[in-house]
N, C-alpha and C positions, 0 to 999 in steps of 0.2 A: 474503560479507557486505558487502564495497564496495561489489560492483555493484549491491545493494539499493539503499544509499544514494544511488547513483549514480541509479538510477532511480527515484526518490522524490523527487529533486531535479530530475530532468529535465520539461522543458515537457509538458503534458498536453493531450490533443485536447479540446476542448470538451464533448463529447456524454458526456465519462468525468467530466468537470467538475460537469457537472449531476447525475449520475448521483451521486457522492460524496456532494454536499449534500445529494439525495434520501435517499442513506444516512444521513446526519447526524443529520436530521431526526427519519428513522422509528427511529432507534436513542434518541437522545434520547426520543422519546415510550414506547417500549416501557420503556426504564428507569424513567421515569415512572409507567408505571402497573405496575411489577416493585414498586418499592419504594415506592407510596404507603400511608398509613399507614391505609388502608379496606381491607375486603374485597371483592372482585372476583369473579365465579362461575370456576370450575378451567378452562371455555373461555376466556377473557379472558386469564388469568394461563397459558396454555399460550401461544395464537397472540403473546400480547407473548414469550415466552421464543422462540419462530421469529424474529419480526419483529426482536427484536436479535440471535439471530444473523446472519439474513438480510442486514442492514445493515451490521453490522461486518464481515462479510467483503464485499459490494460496497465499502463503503468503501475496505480495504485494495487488492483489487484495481484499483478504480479509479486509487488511489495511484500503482499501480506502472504501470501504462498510458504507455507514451510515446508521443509523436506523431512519426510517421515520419520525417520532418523532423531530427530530433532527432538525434545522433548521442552514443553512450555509449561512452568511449576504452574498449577492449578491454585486459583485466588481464593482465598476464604468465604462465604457467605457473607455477607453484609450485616446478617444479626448473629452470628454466629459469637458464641462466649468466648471470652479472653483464656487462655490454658490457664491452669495453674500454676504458680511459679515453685522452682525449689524449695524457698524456704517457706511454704504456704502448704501445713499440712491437713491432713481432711478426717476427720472426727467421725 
C-alpha cells in the first residue's frame, strides 16, 4: 500500500497528465448527466454510466503512471531482518 502512495506522489509524464484531465472532465460530465434532475432516454443514461466508469479508471491509472526518470525507493521484504545498528557489534 506504500508503494501506491509512493507512486501517486511520484512525477508523472505529460501525455498521462493530459490524459487524467481528459478523464476528469469526461467523469465530471457523465456524473452530470447520472444525476441531473431531467429524464434522459436509457441510451444516454447507459453510455454516461461507461463514460464514468471509463474515466475513473483512466484517471486512476494515469495517477499511478511514473515517468521513468523517476525513481521509487524499493520497500523492504516483510520478513526481512532488522540491520544492525552502530553500536551493536558482531562476534
Amino acid at each position: 500500500m506504500q508503494q501506491i502512495w509512493q507512486r501517486a506522489q511520484a512525477p508523472t509524464p505529460v501525455f498521462f497528465k493530459r490524459l487524467r484531465s481528459l478523464a476528469l472532465v469526461l467523469s465530471a460530465i457523465a456524473t452530470a448527466v447520472l444525476t441531473a434532475p431531467v429524464s434522459f432516454p436509457p441510451l444516454v443514461v447507459t453510455v454516461a454510466g461507461y463514460v464514468l466508469t471509463a474515466g475513473t479508471v483512466a484517471g486512476a491509472i494515469s495517477q499511478l503512471t511514473v515517468a521513468t526518470d523517476a525513481t521509487i525507493p524499493a520497500l523492504p521484504p516483510d520478513n526481512a531482518a532488522p540491520e544492525p545498528s552502530n553500536n551493536e557489534t558482531n562476534e
